[in-house]
C-alpha positions in Angstrom: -14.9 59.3 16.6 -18.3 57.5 16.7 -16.3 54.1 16.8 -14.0 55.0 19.1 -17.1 55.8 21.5 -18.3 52.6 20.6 -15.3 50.6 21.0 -14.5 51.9 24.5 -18.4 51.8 25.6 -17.6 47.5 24.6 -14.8 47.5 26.5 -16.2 49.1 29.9 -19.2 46.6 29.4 -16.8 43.7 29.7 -15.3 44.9 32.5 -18.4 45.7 34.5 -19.8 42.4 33.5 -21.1 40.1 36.6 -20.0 37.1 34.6 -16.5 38.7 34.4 -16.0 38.5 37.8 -17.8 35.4 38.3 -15.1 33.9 36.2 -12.5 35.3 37.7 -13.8 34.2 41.2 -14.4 30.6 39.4 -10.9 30.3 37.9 -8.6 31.8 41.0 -9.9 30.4 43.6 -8.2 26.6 43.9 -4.4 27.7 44.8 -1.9 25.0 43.2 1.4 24.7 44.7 3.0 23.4 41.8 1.5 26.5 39.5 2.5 29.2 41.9 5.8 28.1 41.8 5.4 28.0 37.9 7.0 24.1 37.4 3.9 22.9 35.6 6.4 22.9 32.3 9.7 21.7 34.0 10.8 18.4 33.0 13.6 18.3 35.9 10.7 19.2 38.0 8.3 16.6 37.3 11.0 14.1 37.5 11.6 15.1 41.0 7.8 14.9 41.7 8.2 11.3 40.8 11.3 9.9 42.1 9.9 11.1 45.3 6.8 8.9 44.9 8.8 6.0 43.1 11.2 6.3 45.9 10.2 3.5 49.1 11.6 4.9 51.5 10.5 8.2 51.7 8.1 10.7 53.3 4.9 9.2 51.4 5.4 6.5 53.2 3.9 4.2 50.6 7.1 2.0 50.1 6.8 0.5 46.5 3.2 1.1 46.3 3.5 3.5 43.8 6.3 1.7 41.5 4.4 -1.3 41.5 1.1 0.7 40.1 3.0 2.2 37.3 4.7 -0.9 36.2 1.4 -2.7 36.5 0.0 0.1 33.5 3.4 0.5 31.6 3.7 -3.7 31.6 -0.1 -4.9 31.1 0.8 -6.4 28.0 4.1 -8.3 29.4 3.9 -11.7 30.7 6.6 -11.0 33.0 4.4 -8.6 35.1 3.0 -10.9 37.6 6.4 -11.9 38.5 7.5 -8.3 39.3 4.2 -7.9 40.9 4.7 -10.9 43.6 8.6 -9.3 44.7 9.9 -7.1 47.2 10.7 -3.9 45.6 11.8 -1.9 48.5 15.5 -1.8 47.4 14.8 0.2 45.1 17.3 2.6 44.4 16.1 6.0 42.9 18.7 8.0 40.4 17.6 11.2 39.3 20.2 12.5 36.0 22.2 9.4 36.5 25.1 9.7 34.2 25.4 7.4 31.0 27.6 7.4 28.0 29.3 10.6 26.5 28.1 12.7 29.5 24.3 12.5 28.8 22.1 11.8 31.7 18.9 9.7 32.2 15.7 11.7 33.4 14.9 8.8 36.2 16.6 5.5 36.9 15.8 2.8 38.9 17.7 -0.2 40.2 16.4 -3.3 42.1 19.8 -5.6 42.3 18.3 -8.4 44.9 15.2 -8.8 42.0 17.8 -8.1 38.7 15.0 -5.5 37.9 16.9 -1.9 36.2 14.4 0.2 34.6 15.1 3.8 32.5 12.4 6.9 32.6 13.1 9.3 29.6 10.7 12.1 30.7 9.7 14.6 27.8 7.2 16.9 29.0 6.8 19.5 26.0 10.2 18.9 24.2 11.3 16.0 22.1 14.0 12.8 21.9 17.7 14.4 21.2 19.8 13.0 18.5 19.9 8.8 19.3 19.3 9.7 23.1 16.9 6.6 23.6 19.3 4.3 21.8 22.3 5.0 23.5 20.7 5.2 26.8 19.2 1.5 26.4 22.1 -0.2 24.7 24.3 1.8 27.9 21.9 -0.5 30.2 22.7 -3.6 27.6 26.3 -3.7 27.3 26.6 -2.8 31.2 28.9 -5.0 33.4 26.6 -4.3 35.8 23.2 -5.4 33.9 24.0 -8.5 32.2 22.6 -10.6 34.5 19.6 -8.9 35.6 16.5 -10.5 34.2 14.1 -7.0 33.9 15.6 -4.7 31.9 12.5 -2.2 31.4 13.0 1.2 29.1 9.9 4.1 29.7 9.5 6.6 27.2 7.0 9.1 29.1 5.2 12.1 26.9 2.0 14.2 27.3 1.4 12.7 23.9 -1.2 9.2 23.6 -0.1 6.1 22.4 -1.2 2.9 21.5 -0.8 0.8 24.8 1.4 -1.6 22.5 3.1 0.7 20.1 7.2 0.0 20.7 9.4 3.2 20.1 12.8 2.0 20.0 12.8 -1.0 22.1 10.7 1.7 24.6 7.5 1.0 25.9 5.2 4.6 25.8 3.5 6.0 28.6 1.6 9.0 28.7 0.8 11.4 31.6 -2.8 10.0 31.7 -1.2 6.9 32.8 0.7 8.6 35.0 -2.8 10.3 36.6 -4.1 6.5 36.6 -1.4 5.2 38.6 -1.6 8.0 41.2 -5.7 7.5 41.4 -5.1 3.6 41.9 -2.8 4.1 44.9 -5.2 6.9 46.4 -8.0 4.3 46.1 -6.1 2.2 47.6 -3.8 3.3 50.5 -5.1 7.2 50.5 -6.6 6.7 54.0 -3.3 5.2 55.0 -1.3 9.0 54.2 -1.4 11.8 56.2 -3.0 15.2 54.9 0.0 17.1 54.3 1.3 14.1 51.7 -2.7 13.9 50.3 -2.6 18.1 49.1 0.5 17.8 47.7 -0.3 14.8 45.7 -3.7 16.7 45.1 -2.3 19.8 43.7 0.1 17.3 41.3 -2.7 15.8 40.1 -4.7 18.6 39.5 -1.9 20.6 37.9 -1.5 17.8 35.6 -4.9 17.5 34.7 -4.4 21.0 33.7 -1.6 22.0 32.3 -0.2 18.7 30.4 -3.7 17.2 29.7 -5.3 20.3 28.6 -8.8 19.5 31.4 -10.5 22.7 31.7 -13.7 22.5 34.0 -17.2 22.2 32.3 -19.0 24.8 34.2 -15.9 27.7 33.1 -15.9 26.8 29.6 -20.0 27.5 29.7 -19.1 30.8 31.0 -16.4 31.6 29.0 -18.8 30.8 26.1 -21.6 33.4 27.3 -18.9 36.1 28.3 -17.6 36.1 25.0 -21.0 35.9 23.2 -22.3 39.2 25.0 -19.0 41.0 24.7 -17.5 39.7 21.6 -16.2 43.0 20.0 -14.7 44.5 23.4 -12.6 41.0 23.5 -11.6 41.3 19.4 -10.0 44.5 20.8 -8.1 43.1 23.4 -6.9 39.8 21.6 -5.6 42.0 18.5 -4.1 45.1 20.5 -3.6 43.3 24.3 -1.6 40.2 23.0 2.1 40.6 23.5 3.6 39.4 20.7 1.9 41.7 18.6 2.5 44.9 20.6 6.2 43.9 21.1 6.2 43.0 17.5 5.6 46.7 16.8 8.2 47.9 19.6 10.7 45.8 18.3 10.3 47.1 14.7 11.2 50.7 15.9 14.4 49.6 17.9 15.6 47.5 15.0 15.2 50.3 12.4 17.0 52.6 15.1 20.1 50.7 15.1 22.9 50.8 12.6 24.5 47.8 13.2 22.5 45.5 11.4 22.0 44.3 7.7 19.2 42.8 5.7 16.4 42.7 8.1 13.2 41.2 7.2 9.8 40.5 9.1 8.6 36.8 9.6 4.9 35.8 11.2 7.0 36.0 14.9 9.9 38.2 14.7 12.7 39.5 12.3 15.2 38.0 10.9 18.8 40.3 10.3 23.0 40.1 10.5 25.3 41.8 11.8 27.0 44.5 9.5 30.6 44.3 9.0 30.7 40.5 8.3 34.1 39.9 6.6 32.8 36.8 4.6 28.9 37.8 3.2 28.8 34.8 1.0 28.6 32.6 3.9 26.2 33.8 5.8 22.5 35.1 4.9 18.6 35.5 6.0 17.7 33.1 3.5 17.4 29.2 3.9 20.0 28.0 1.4 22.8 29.5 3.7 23.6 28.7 7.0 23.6 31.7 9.4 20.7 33.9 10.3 19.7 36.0 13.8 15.9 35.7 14.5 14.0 37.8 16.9 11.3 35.4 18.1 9.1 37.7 19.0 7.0 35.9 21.9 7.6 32.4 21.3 8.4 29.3 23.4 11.0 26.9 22.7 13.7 25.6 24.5 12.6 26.5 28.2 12.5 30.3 26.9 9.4 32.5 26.7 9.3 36.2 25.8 11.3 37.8 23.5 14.3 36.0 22.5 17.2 36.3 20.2 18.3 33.4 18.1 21.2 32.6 15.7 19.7 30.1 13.8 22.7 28.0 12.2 21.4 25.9 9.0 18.5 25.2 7.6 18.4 21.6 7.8 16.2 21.7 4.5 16.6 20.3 0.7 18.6 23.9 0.5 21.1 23.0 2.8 24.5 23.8 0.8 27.2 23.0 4.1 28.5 19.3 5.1 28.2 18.3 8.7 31.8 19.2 9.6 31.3 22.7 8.5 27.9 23.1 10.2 29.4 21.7 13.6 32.8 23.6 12.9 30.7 26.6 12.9 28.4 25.8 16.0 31.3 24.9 18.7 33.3 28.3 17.3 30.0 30.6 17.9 29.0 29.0 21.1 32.5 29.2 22.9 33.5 32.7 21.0 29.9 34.2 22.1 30.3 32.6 26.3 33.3 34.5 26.5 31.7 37.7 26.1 28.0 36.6 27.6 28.4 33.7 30.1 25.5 32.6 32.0 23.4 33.8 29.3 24.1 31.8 26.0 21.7 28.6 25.9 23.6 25.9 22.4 21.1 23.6 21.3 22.7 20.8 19.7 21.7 20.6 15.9 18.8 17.9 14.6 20.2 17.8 11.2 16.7 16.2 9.9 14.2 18.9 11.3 15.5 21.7 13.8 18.5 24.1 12.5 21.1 24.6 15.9 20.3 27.3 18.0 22.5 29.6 20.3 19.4 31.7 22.8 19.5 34.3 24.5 16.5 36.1 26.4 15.7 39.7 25.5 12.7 40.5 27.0 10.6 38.1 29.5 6.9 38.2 30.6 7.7 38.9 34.1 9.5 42.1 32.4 6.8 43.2 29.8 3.9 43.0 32.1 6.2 44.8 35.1 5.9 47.8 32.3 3.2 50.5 32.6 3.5 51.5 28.8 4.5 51.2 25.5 7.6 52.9 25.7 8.5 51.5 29.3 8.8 48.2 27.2 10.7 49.7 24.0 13.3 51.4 26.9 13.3 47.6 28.4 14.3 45.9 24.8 16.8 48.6 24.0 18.7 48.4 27.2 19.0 44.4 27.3 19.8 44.6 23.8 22.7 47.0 24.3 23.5 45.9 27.5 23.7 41.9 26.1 26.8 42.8 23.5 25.0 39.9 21.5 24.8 41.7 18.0 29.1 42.5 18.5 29.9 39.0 20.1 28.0 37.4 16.8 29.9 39.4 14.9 33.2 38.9 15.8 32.6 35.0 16.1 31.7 34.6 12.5 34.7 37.2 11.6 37.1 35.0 13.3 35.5 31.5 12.4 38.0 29.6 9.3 35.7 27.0 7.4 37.4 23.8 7.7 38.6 22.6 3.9 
């Protein structure tokens, strides 16, 4: 009793604390467009953000100001530069997905014809390179018709991640979203008295959001306060990080609706979720929670991957590992058969992640619980009613099942 007394007298001191609300004050009070509207992790989105500004003719206004300053940093090490530097490129042409070989598309693409200049963005904000996508992008560009006689034939690789200004990645040059930030300072210096204010914010709030969110800045004067906040209420905010985080109260939820059902076999716990089958599985030997076969559901229990937060279901097909007991043709026999049997009976709501045989067993997603919906609860069981209805109401555990029933290894 005494420290539960004590632990809610810690927690009303926090909450009554000046500097709480100082901080609070501090950290809500610069709106961002592009945070608001929650793109600060959208690769498609960022991409449009700069075709706009690579595009000349467009509301900026700034022509190819802004190309020019990004080729300047991406080739500083190229002798060819100076002669980009010296031509006209307003033609410019702007492509954003353009279409290559087999279907796959390029993040940004640009095409000068008068000045034989093509040049391919791959944009990879949080995620990494698919299976041979910069290769087949850039020998697409080389073996093209079109682009045998251009002279500039200029691949970008652009990450969060830093690089060596010279490090080559697969006949790519690396740029980093710092260089990105540089490029947009230079051509504020330079022709921001030139815009008009509406153009100036939104560019602002890029910036910014960057700064923020893909380059991990945090201002000086909140970290101090976040320092002395925590030092005076340390114990009041050890309670809320071990019983207010979400993975770790849904963690507990999803426990209790899991050993509620009936319809699943050989659950286990993992550091983020469980890890079961269906029951009823015709052929066991092929499928198991363990790495040395190759089919497993997981339960991330508040992770992030593949554009999905929250609570997610996986089936996790192969481990990819030393263990790995399937060939290739099996493991891709069994992908297409659970990804096309499972849209039938959940369209719109099944995400297939093509396999990366080296690292990242396939994946077939689907979202059972996400943050807008757990915070939108009032209590604990609000959000166990939540994950049992969109687990009941998703048929995933009966779609999974029938599509490994009805799935005939190749011989």
């Amino acid at each position: 009793m005494t420290n539960l007394i004590e632990q809610k007298q810690a927690l009303l001191q926090l909450l009554t604390s000046d500097d709480l609300a100082e901080l609070q004050t501090k950290s809500n009070k610069e709106f961002n467009l592009f945070q608001a509207l929650k793109l600060q992790n959208n690769e498609v989105k960022h991409s449009n953000f700069l075709g706009w500004l690579l595009t000349p003719f467009e509301s900026h206004n700034l022509m190819d100001c802004f190309l020019k300053e990004l080729l300047k940093i991406a080739l500083r090490n190229n002798t060819c530069l100076v002669e980009i530097l010296l031509k006209d490129l307003t033609d410019a042409k702007i492509t954003l997905e353009e279409m290559a070989n087999d279907g796959r598309r390029m993040d940004i693409f640009i095409d000068c014809p008068s000045n034989k200049l093509v040049c391919v963005i791959e944009n990879k904000v949080w995620s990494g390179e698919g299976c041979n996508q910069l290769e087949d992008y850039r020998n697409y560009i080389l073996n093209h018709d079109k682009y045998k006689d251009y002279k500039y034939k200029i691949f970008l690789f652009l990450t969060p991640h830093k690089y060596s200004p010279c490090e080559d990645y697969k006949g790519y040059i690396r740029i980093n979203y710092s260089d990105i930030l540089k490029a947009i300072n230079n051509l504020m210096k330079q022709y921001g008295c030139l815009l008009n204010d509406d153009v100036k914010i939104f560019i602002e709030h890029y910036k910014r959001m960057v700064e923020r969110n893909i380059m991990g800045e945090i201002d000086r004067e909140i970290i101090d306060l976040c320092r002395k906040i925590y030092g005076e209420n340390k114990s009041a905010i050890d309670l809320i990080v071990q019983y207010g985080n979400p993975r770790t109260c849904v963690l507990s939820i999803l426990e209790e609706v899991l050993n509620e059902r009936n319809d699943i076999i050989d659950m286990k716990q993992e550091k983020y979720g469980f890890v079961f089958l269906p029951n009823n599985i015709n052929n066991k030997s092929h499928f198991s929670v363990n790495s040395e076969n190759y089919a497993v559901v997981h339960l991330n229990c508040w992770g992030y991957a593949w554009g999905m937060d929250g609570l997610f279901l996986e089936v996790l097909i192969g481990s990819g590992k030393d263990k790995f007991k399937i060939n290739s043709d099996e493991k891709k026999s069994l992908i297409q058969h659970i990804t096309k049997e499972m849209n039938k009976n959940i369209k719109d709501k099944i995400y297939f992640i093509r396999e990366d045989e080296e690292y990242t067993p396939s994946r077939v997603l689907f979202n059972l619980l996400t943050p807008e919906e757990y915070l939108n609860c009032e209590n604990v069981e609000e959000i166990k009613e939540k994950i049992k209805t969109n687990l009941e109401n998703s048929g995933y555990i009966n779609a999974l099942r029938e599509a490994l029933n009805s799935w005939v290894p190749e011989k």
